[in-house]
N, C-alpha and C positions, 0 to 999 in steps of 0.2 A: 384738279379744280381747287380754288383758293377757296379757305372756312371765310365764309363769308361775314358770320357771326361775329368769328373774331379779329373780323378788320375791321367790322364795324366799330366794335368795344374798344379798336384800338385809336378808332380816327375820333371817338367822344370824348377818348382819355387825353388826348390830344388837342384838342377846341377847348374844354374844359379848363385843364393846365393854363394854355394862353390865354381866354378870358380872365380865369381868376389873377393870374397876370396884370395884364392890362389892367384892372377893376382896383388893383392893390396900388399899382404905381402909377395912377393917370398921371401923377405929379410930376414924377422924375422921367419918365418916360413924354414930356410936351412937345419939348425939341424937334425942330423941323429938318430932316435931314436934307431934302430935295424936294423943288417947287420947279415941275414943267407944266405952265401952261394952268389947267385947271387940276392938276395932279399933284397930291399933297402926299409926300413922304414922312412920315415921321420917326423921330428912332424909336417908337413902339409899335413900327412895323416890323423894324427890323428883330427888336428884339423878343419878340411872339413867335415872328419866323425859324430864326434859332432855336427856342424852346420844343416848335411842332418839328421841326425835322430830325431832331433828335432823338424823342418820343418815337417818334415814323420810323425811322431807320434803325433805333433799338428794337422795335417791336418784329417788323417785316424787313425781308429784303426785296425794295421794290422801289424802282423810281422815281424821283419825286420831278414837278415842273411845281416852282415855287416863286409867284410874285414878286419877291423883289431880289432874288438871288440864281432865277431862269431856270432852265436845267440842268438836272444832275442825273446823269445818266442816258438812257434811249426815248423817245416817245412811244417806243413800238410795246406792245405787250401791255401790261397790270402797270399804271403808271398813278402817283398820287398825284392833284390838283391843289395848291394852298395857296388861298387868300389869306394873309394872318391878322389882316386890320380894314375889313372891308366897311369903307365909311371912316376914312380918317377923318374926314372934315366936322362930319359929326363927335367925333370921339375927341378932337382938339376943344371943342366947343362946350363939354362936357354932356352930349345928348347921350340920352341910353339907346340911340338907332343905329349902331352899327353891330361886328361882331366878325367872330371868326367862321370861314368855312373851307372846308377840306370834303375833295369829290377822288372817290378811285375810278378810275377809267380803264375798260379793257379794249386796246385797239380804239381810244378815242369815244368808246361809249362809255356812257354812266352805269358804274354797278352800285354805288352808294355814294351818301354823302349824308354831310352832317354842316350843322350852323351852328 
């Protein structure tokens, strides 16, 4: 059975890092990487994503399915969930209403998650 404790600690230490992130570089990070439809990419999606999966994958060894980079690995089993820029449109516009979240899933159910 996964310490549950400390995936939690690991997926805050993770949201937290990309926040502080995001929050430091709104500037450099505005750039729009890809625009479908009503879906606004920006490369501070990208680059918050890079930050949490690395944090992730140094911490646990555990799948991730990750927003803008899909999956890496199986969906079966203890898999991470990462949003890394949920609310770009907000976050382009400079609103405090968006934010990072990351969910572990076992077999597709929720065992934690974090904002």
């Amino acid at each position: 059975m996964p310490d549950h404790a400390a995936l939690l600690a690991l997926a805050v230490t993770a949201a937290k890092a990309a926040g502080t992130e995001l929050a430091a570089r709104k500037e450099a990070f505005q750039g729009i990487a890809l625009t479908d439809g009503r879906d606004i990419k920006l490369n501070a999606d990208r680059a918050a994503e890079a930050l949490i999966l690395s944090i992730l994958r140094d911490g646990a060894d555990i799948d991730i399915l990750a927003e803008e980079s899909g999956l890496h690995g199986t969906p079966d089993g203890l898999l991470w969930a990462v949003d890394p820029l949920d609310g770009a449109e907000n976050y382009i516009r400079h609103s405090p209403n968006c934010g990072v979240s990351i969910a572990l899933l076992n077999d597709g159910e929720p065992i934690l998650g974090v904002i």
